[in-house]
Structure formats: structure tokens, C-alpha cells
C-alpha positions as CSV (number, residue, x, y, z in Angstrom):
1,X,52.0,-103.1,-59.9
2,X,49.3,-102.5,-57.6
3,X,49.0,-100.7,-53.8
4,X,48.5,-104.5,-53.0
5,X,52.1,-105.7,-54.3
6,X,53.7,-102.8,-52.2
7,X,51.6,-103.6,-49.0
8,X,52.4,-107.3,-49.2
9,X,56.0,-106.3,-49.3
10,X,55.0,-103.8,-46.4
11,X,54.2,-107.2,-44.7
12,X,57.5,-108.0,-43.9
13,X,58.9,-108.5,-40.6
14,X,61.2,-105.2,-40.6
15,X,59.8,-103.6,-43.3
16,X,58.6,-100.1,-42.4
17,X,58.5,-98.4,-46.2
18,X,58.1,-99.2,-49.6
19,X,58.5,-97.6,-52.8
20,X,58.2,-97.7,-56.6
21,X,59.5,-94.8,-58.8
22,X,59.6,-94.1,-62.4
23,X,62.8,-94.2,-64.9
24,X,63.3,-90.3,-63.8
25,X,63.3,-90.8,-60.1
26,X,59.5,-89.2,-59.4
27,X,57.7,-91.2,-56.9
28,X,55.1,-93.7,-58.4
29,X,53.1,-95.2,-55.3
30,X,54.3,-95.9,-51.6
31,X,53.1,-97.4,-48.9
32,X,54.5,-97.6,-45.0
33,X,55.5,-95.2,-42.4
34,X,57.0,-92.1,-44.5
35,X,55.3,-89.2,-45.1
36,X,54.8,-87.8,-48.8
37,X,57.3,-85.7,-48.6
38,X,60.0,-88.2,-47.4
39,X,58.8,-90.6,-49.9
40,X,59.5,-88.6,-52.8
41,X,62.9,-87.7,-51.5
42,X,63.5,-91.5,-51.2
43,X,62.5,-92.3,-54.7
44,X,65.3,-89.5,-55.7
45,X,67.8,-91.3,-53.9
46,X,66.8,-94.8,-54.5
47,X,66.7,-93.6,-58.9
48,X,70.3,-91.8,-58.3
49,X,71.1,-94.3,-56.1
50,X,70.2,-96.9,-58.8
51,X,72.1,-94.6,-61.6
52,X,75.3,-94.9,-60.2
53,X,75.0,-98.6,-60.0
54,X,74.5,-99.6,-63.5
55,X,78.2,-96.7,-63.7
56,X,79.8,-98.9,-61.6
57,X,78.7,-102.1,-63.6
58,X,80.1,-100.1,-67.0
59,X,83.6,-98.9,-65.1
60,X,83.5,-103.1,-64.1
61,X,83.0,-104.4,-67.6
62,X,85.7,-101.5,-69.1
63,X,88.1,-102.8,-66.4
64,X,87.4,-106.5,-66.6
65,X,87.4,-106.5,-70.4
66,X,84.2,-109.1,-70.1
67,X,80.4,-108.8,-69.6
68,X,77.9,-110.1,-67.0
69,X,78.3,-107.2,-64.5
70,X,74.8,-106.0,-64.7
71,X,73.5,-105.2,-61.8
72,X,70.0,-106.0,-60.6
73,X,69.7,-104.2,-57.3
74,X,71.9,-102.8,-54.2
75,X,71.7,-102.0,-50.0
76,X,72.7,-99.2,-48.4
77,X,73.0,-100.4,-44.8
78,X,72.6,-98.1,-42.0
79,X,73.4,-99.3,-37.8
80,X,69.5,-99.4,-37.5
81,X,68.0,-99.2,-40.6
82,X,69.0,-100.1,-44.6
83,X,67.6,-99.3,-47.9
84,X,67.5,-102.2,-50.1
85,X,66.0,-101.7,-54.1
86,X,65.6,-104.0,-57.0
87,X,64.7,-102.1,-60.4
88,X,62.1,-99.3,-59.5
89,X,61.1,-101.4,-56.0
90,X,62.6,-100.1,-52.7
91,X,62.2,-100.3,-49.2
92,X,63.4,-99.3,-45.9
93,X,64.1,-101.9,-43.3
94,X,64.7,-102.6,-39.9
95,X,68.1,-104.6,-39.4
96,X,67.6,-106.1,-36.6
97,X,64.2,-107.5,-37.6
98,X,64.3,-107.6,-41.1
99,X,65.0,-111.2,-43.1
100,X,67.1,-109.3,-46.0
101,X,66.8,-112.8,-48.2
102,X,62.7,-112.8,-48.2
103,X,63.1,-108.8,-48.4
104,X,65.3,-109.2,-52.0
105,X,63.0,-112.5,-52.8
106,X,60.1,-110.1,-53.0
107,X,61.7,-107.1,-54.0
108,X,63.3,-109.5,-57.0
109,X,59.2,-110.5,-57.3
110,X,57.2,-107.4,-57.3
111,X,60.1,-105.9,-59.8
112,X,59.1,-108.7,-62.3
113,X,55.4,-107.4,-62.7
């Protein structure tokens, strides 16, 4: 993934942020209107975030006795602003502005490369 893939997703109406991060929650590359500090502390939550997920998706498949509860990606929705993530991807968003389909479209996109 390139600075490129994370601008185009930057691109987005309502998207202020975006984020990758590696399989132990350290920040890979960002782009958007975070500082460095902020962004790392966001690719901690979005990893933990991420974590307890896939827990969930293993509490789901112990409870349900079946499979196909993986998950691919989650929101945390704020009054003004969400987080939305798919894999390593993140990125923060306007609600009121944001399209939240085209923002998982892409996020679902740039976590395919």
C-alpha cells in the first residue's frame, strides 16, 4: 500500500484521517488531519480495537456451535465523528458528511492490496 491508496481514501467526502498499522498496533503510514502523535495513538486503538473483535467472533462461534463469524471490520460511532477499520485500514469520519458505504467500499479495497 502506498501514501497514494491512503490519500485516495482521504478523498472522501467526510473523511478527515486515515490509517494503516501493523499486526502489533504501531503506526505504518497516515495521512489527514491528525498529528503524529494522535495518529499513533489511533493505530493502538484501532489494533486493540481490532483484537477484541476477532474475541467476540470466537465467544460467537463457542456460543453458536457453528462457524462463519469472522469478522472483517467494525465502527465506532461517535455524535460527530466515527472510526470505521477494515484489517489494518482505518479512518476517521465526519457523520454528517461521510457516505459510510463508499467509506467501507474502499476501506474493504485498499485492505485487499
Amino acid at each position: 500500500m502506498s501514501d497514494s491508496d491512503l490519500d485516495s481514501l482521504s478523498g472522501l467526502r467526510g473523511v478527515v484521517a486515515t490509517l494503516r498499522f501493523y499486526d502489533d498496533g504501531t503506526l505504518a503510514e497516515a495521512a489527514g488531519q491528525l498529528d503524529q502523535l494522535d495518529m499513533q495513538l489511533a493505530a493502538e486503538l484501532c489494533y486493540a480495537n481490532g483484537r477484541i473483535m476477532h474475541h467476540g467472533s470466537d465467544v460467537l462461534m463457542t456460543l453458536s456451535g457453528t462457524g462463519g463469524w469472522p469478522p472483517r471490520g467494525w465502527m465506532m460511532m461517535g455524535n460527530e465523528m466515527s472510526v470505521c477499520a477494515v484489517a489494518e485500514v482505518a479512518c476517521f469520519v465526519r457523520n454528517r458528511e461521510a457516505s459510510f458505504n463508499d467509506v467501507f467500499r474502499s476501506l474493504e479495497a485498499l485492505s485487499q492490496k
